[in-house]
mmCIF file of the N, C-alpha and C atoms, coordinates in Angstrom:
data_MODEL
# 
_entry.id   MODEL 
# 
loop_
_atom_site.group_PDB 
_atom_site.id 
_atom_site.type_symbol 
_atom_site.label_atom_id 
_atom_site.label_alt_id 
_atom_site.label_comp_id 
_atom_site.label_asym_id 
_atom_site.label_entity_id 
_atom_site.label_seq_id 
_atom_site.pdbx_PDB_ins_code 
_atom_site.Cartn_x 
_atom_site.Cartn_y 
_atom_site.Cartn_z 
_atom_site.occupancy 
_atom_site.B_iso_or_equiv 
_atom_site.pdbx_formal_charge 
_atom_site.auth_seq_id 
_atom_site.auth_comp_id 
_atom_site.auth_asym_id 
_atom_site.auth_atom_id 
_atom_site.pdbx_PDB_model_num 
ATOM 1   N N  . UNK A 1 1  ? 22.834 12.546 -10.628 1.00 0.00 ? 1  UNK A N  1 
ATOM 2   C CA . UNK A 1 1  ? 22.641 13.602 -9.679  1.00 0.00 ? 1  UNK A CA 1 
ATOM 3   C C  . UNK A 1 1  ? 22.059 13.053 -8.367  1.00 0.00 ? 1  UNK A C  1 
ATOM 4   N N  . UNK A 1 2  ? 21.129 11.997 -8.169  1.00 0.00 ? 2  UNK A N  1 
ATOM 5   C CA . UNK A 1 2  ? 20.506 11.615 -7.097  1.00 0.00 ? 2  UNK A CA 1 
ATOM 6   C C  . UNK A 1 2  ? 21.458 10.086 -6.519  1.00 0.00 ? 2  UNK A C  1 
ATOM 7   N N  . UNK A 1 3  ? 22.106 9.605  -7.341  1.00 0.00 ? 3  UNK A N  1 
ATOM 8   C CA . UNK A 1 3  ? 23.179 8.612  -6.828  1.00 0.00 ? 3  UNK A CA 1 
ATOM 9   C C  . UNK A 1 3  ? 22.435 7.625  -5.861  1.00 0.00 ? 3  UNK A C  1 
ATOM 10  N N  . UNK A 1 4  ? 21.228 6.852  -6.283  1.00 0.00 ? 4  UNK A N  1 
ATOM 11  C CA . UNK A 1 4  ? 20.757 5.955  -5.869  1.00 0.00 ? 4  UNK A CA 1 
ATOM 12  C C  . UNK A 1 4  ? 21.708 4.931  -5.461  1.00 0.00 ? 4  UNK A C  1 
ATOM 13  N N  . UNK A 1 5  ? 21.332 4.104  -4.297  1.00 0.00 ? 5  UNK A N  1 
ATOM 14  C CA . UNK A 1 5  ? 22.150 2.898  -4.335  1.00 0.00 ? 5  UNK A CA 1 
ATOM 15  C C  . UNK A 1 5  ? 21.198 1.383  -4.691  1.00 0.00 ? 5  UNK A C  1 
ATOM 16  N N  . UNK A 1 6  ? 20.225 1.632  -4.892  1.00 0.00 ? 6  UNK A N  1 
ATOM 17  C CA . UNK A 1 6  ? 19.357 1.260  -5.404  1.00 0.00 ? 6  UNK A CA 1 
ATOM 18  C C  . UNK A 1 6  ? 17.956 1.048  -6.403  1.00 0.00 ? 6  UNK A C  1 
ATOM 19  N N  . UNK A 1 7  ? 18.075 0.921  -7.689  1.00 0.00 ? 7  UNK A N  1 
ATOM 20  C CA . UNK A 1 7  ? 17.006 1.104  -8.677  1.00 0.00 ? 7  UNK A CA 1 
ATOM 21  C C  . UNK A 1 7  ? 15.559 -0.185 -8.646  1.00 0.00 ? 7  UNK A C  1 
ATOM 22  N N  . UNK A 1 8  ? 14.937 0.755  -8.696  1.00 0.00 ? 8  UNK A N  1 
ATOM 23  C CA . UNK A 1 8  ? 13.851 -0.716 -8.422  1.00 0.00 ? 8  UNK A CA 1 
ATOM 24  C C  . UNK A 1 8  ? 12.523 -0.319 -9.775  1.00 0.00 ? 8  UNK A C  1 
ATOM 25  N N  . UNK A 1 9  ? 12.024 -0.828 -11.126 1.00 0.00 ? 9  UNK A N  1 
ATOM 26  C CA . UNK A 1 9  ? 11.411 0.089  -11.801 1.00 0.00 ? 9  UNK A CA 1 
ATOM 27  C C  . UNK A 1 9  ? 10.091 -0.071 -11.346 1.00 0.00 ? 9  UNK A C  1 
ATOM 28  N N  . UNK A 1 10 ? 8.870  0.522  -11.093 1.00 0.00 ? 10 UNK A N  1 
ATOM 29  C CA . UNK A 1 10 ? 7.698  0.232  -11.049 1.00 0.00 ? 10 UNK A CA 1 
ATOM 30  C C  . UNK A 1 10 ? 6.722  1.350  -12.144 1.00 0.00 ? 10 UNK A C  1 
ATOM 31  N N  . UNK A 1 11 ? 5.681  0.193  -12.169 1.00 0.00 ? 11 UNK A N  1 
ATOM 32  C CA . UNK A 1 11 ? 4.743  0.711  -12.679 1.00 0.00 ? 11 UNK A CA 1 
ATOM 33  C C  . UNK A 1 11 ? 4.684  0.376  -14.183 1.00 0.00 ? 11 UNK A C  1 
ATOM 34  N N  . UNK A 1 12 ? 5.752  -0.486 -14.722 1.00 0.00 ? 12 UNK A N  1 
ATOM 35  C CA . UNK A 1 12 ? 5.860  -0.365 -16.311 1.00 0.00 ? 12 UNK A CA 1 
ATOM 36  C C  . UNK A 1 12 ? 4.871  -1.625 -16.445 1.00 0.00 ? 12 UNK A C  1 
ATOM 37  N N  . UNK A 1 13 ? 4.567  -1.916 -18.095 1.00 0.00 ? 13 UNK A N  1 
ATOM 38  C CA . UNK A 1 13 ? 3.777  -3.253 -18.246 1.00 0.00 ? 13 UNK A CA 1 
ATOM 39  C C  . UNK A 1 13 ? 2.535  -3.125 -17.696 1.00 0.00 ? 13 UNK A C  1 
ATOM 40  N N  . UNK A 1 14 ? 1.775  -2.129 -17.075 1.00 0.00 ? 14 UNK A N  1 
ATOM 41  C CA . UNK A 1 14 ? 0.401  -2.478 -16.940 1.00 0.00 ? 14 UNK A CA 1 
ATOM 42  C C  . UNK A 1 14 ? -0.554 -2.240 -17.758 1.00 0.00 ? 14 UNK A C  1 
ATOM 43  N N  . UNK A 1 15 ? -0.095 -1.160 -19.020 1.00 0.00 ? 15 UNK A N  1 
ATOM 44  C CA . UNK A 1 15 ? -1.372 -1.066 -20.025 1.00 0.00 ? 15 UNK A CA 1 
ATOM 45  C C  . UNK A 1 15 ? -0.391 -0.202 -21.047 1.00 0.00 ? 15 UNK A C  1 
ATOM 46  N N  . UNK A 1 16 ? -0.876 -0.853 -22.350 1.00 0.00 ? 16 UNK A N  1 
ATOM 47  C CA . UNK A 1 16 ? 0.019  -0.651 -23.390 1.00 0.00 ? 16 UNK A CA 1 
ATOM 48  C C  . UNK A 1 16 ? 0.851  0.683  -23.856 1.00 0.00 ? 16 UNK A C  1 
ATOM 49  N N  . UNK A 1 17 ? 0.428  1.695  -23.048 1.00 0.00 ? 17 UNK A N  1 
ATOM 50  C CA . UNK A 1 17 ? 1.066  3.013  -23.283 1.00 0.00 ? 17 UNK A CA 1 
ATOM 51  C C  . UNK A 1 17 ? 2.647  2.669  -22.885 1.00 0.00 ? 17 UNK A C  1 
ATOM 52  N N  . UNK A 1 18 ? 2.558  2.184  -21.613 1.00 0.00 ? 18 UNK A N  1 
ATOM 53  C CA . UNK A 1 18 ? 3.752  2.083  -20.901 1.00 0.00 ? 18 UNK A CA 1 
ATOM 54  C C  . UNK A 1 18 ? 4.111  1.025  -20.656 1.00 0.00 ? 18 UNK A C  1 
ATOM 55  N N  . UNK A 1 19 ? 4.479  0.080  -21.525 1.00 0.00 ? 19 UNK A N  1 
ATOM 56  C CA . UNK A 1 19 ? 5.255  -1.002 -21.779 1.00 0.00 ? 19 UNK A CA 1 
ATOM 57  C C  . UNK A 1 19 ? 6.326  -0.752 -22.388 1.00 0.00 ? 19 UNK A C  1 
ATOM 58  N N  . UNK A 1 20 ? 6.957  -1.221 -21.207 1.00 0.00 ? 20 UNK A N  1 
ATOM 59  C CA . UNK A 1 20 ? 8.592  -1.315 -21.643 1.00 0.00 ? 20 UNK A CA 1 
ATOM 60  C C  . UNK A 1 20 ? 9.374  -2.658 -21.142 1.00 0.00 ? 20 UNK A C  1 
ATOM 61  N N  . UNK A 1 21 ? 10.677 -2.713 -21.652 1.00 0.00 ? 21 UNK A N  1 
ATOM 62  C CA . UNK A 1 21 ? 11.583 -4.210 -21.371 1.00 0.00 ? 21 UNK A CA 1 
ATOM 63  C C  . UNK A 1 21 ? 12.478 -3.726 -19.795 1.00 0.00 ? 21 UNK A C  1 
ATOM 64  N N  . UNK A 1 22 ? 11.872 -4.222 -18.594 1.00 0.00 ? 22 UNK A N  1 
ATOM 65  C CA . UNK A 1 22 ? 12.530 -3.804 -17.351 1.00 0.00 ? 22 UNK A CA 1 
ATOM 66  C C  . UNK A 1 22 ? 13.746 -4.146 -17.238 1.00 0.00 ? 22 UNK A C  1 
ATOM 67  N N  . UNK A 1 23 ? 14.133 -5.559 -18.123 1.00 0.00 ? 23 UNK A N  1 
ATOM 68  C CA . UNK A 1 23 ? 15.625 -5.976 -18.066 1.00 0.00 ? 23 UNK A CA 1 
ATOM 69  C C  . UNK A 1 23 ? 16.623 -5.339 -18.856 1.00 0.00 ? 23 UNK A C  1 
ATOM 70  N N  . UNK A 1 24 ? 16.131 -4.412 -20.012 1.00 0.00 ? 24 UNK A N  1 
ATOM 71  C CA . UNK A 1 24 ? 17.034 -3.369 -20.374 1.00 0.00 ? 24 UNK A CA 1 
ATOM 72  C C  . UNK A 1 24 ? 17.130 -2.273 -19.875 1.00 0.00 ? 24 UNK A C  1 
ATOM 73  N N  . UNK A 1 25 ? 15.876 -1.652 -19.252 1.00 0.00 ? 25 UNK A N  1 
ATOM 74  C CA . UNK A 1 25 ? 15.891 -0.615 -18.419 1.00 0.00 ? 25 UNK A CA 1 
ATOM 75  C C  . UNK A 1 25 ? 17.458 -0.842 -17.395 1.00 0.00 ? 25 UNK A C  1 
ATOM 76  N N  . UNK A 1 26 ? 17.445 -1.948 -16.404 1.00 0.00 ? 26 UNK A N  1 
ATOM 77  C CA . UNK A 1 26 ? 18.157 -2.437 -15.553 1.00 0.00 ? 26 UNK A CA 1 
ATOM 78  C C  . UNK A 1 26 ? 19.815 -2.579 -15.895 1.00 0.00 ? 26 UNK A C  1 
ATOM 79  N N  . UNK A 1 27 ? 19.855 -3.101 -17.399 1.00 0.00 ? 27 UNK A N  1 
ATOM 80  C CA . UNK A 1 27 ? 21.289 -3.016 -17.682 1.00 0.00 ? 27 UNK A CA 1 
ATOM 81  C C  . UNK A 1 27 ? 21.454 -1.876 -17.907 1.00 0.00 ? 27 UNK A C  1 
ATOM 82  N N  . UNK A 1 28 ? 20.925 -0.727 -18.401 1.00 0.00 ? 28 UNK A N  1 
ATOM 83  C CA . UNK A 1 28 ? 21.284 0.648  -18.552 1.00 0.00 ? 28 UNK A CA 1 
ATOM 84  C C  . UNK A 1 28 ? 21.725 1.137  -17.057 1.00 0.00 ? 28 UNK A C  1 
ATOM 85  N N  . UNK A 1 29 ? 21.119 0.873  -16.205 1.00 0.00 ? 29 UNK A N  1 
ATOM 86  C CA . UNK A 1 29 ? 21.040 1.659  -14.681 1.00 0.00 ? 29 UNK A CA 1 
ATOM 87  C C  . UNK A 1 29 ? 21.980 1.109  -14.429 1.00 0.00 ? 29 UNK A C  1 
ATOM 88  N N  . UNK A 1 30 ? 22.708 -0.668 -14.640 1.00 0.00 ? 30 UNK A N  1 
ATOM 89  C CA . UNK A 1 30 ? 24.410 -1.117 -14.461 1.00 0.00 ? 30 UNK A CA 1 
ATOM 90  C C  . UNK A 1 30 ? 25.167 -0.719 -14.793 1.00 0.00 ? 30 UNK A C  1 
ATOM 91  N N  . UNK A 1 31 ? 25.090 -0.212 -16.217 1.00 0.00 ? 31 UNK A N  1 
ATOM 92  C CA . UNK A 1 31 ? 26.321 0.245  -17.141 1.00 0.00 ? 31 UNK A CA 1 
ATOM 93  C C  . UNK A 1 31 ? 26.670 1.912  -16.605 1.00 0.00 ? 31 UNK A C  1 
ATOM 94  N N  . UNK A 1 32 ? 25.471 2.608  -15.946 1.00 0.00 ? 32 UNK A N  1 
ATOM 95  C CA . UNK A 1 32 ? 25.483 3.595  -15.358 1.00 0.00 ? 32 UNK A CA 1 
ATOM 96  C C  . UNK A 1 32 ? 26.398 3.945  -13.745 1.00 0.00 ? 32 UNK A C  1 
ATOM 97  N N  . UNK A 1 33 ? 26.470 2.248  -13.402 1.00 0.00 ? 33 UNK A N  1 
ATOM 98  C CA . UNK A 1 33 ? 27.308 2.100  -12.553 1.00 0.00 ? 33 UNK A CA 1 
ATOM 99  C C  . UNK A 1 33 ? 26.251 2.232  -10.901 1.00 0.00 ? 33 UNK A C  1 
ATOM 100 N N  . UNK A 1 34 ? 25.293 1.729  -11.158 1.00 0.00 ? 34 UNK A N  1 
ATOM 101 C CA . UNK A 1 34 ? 24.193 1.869  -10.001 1.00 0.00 ? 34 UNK A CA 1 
ATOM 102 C C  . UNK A 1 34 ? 23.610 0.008  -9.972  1.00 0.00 ? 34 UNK A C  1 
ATOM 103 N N  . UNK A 1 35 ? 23.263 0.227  -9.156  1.00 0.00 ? 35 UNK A N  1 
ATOM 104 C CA . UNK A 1 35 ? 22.340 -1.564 -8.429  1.00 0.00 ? 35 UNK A CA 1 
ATOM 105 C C  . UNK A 1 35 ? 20.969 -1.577 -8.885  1.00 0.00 ? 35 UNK A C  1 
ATOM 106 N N  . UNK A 1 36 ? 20.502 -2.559 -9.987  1.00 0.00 ? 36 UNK A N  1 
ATOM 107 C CA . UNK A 1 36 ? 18.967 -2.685 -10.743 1.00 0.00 ? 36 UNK A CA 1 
ATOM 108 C C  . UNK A 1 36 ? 18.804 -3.641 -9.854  1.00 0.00 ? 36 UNK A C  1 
ATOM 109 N N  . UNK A 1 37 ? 17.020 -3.466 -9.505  1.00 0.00 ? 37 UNK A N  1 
ATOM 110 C CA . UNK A 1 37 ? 16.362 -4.938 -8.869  1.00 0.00 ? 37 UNK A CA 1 
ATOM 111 C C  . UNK A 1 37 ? 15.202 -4.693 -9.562  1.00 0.00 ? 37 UNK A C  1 
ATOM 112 N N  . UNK A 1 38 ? 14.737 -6.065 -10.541 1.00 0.00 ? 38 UNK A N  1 
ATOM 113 C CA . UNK A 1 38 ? 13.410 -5.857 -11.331 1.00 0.00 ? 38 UNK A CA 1 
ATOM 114 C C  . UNK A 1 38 ? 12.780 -7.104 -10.054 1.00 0.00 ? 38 UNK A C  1 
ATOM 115 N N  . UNK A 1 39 ? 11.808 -6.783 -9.990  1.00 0.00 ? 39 UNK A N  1 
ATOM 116 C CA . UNK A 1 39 ? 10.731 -7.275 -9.024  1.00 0.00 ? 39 UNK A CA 1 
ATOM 117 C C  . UNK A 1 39 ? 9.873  -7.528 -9.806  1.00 0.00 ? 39 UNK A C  1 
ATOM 118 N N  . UNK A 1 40 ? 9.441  -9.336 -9.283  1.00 0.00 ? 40 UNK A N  1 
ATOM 119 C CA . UNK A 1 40 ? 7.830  -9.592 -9.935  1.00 0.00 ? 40 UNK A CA 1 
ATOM 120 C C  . UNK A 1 40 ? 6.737  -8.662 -8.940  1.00 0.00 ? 40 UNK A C  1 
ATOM 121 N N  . UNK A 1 41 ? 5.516  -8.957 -9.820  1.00 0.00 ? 41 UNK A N  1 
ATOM 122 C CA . UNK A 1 41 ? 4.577  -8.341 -9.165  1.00 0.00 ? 41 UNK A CA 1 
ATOM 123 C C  . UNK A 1 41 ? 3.898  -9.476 -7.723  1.00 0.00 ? 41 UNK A C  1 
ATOM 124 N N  . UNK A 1 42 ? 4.030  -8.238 -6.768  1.00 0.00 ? 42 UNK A N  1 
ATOM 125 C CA . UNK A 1 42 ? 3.928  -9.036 -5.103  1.00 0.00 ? 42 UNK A CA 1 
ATOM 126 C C  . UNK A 1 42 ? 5.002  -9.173 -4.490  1.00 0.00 ? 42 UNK A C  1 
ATOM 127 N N  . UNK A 1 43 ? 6.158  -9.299 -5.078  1.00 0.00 ? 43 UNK A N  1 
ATOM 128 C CA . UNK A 1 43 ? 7.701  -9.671 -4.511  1.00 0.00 ? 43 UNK A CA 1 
ATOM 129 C C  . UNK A 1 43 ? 7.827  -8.352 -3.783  1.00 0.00 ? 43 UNK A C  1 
ATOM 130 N N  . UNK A 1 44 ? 8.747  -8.343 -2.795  1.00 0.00 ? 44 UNK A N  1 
ATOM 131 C CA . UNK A 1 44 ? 9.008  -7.392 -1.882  1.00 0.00 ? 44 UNK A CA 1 
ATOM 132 C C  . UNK A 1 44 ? 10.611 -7.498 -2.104  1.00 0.00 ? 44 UNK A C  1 
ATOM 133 N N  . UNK A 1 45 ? 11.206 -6.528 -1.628  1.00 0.00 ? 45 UNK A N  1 
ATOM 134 C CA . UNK A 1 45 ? 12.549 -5.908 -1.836  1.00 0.00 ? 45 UNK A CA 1 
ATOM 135 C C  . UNK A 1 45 ? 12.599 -5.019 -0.271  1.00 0.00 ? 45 UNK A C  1 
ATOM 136 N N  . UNK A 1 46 ? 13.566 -5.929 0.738   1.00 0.00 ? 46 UNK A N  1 
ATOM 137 C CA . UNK A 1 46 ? 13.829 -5.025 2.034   1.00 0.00 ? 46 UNK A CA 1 
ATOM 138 C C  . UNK A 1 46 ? 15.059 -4.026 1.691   1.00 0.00 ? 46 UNK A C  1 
ATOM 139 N N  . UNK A 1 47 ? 14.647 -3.164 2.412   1.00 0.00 ? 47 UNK A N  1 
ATOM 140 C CA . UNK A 1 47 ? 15.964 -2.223 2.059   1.00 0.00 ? 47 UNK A CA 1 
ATOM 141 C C  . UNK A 1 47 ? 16.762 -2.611 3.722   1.00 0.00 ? 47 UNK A C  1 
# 
């Protein structure tokens, strides 16, 4: 519905509630037919 052209995940992995695998997150959002960018922490992403 929102047809991103860009997925970027934040916020996962900082305390055990919400840990998750960002690189499966990311192939889901491909197979969905949309653009994943997993970012280390500090890395910047220009749009």
């Amino acid at each position: 519905m929102i047809q991103p052209r860009m997925v970027i995940p934040m916020h996962y992995n900082t305390f055990p509630p919400i840990t998750q695998d960002a690189d499966a997150f990311a192939e889901q959002v491909r197979k969905a037919g949309f653009e994943a960018q997993i970012l280390a922490p500090g890395e910047a992403y220009t749009i």
